[in-house]
Every structure is written in structure tokens, then in C-alpha cells.
C-alpha positions as CSV (number, residue, x, y, z in Angstrom):
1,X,-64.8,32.9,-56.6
2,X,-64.4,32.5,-53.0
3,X,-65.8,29.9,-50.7
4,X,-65.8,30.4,-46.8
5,X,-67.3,27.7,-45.1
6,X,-70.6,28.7,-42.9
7,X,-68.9,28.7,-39.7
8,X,-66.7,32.0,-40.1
9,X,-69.8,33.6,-41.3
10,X,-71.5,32.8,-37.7
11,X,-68.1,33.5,-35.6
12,X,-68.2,37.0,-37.5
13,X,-71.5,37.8,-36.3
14,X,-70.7,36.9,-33.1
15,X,-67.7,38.4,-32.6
16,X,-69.0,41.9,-34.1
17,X,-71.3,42.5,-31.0
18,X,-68.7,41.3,-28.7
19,X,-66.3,43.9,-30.1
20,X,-68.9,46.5,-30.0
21,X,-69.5,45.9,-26.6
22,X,-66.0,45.8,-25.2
23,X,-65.4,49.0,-27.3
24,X,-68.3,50.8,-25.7
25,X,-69.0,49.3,-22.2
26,X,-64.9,49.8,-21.2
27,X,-65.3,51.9,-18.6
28,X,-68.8,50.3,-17.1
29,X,-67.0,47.2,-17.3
30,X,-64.3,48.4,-14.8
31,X,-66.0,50.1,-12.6
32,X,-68.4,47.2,-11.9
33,X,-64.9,45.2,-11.5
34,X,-63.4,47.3,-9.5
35,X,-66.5,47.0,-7.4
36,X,-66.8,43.4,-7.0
37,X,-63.2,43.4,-6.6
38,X,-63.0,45.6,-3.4
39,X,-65.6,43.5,-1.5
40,X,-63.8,40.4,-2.6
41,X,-64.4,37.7,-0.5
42,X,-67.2,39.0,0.7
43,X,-68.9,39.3,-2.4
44,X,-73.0,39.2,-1.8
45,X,-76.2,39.9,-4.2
46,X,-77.0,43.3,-5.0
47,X,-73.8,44.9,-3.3
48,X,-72.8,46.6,-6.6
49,X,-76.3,47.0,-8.3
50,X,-75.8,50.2,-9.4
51,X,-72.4,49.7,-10.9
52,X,-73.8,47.0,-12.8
53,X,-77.1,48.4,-14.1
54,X,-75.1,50.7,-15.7
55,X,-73.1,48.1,-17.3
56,X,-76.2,46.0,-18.3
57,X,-77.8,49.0,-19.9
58,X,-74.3,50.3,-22.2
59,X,-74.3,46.9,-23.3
60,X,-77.8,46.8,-24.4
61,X,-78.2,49.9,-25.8
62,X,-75.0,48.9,-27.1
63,X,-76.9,45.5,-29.0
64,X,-79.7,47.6,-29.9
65,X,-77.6,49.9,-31.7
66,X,-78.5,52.9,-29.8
67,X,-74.6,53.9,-28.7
């Protein structure tokens, strides 16, 4: 019989969403980068909403299982 200790239980669970996530959200993920990285350094709120709603929203249908 095997014993793992608790603790890789919880880093598997965490690390599961995280994967899911980076799997699913690549491209959102760069193109909000790309984004913030053009206006770089002047970088204010808002300037690439759109870019990043669309990342907020992969990663939480993502979460909710709906990708």
C-alpha cells in the first residue's frame, strides 16, 4: 500500500487547473501580452480591456469546465 503525504494531493489539484488553463487560454494569453507589451512604458488602466476580457473569460469558462 502506498502513502503520499497530503501535500501532493493539494499541489495536484492545483496544478490541474493551472495546466488547463495554460493549455486553453494560450493564445488569449499572448495577445493580451503582446498588448501590454506594445504600450510598454506607458502602460495605463483599461488600455487593453478587450484583449484581456477575453482572457478573463477562456480562463473561467476554462475553471468552470465549459472549454
Amino acid at each position: 500500500m502506498l502513502n503520499f503525504p497530503a501535500v501532493d494531493m493539494k499541489e495536484k489539484k492545483t496544478i490541474s487547473p493551472l495546466r488547463r488553463i495554460l493549455v486553453n487560454c494560450t493564445a488569449q494569453a499572448n495577445e493580451y501580452g503582446a498588448c501590454v507589451a506594445a504600450k510598454v512604458p506607458e502602460v495605463e488602466r483599461d488600455m487593453c480591456l478587450k484583449e484581456f476580457l477575453a482572457l478573463k473569460t477562456c480562463m473561467q469558462n476554462t475553471l468552470r469546465g465549459k472549454v
